[in-house]
C-alpha positions in Angstrom: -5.9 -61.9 32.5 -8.3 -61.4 35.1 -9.9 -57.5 35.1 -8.9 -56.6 38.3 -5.2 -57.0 37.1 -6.5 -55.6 33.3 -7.7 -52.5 35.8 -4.9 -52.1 38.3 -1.9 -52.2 35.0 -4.4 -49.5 33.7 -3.7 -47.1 36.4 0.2 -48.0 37.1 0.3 -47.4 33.0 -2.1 -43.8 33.8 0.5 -43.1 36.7 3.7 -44.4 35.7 2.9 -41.8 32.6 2.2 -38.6 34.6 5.9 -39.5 36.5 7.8 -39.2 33.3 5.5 -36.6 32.0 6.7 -34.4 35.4 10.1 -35.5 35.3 10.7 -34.5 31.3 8.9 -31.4 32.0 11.4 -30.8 35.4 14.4 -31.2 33.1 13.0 -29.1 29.9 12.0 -26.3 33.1 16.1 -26.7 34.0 17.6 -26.2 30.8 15.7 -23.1 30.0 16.5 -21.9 33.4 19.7 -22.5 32.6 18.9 -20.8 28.8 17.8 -17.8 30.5 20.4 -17.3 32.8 22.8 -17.3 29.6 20.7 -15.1 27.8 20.8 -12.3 30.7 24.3 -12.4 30.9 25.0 -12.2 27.2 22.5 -9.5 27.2 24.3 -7.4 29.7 27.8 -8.1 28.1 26.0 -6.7 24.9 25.0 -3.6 26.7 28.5 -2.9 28.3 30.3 -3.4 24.9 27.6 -0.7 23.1 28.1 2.0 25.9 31.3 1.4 26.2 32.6 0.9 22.6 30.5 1.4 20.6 28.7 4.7 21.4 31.8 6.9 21.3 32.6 5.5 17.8 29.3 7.5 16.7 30.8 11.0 16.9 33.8 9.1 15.1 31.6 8.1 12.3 30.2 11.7 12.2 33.8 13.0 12.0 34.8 10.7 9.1 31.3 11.4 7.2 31.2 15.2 6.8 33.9 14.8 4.6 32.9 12.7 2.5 29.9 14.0 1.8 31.8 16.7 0.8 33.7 14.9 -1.9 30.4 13.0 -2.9 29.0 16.2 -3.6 31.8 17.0 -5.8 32.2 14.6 -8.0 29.5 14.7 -9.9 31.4 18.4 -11.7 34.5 16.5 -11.7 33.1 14.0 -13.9 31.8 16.5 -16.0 34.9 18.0 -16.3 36.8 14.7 -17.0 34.3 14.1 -19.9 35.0 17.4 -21.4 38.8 16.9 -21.3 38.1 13.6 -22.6 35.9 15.2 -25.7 38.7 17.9 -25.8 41.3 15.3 -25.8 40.2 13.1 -28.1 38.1 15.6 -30.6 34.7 15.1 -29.9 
């Protein structure tokens, strides 16, 4: 092979690489375009379904909880009870 040819197949192999190079990078721009689009939307369906839903179950939660700490609270004197009707009970 003569150099000139050595010298032009070195710059078709330099350019040929900077055209896949740009078209790969074109595609990986499009899918995360793409990505990103998808990600906005999910994010704003998020949003809607916590202001919406899941904010008034807050109060709800409140609601349910006071009670139950209630009954928490109390428990620890019913057990003690139980385990002096058990003694009682069983003659310890």
């Amino acid at each position: 092979m003569s150099t000139e040819l050595m010298i032009a197949l070195s710059y078709a192999e330099a350019v040929l690489l900077v055209v896949v190079l740009a078209v790969g990078l074109t595609q990986v721009r499009r899918r995360l375009t793409a990505i990103s689009d998808g990600l906005g939307a999910l994010g704003g369906a998020l949003a809607t379904v916590q202001s919406q839903h899941l904010r008034p179950l807050r109060q709800m939660v409140l609601n349910i909880n006071e009670p139950l700490k209630v009954a928490a609270g109390a428990l620890p004197g019913i057990a003690a009870k139980a385990a002096f009707v058990v003694r009682k009970v069983t003659g310890g």
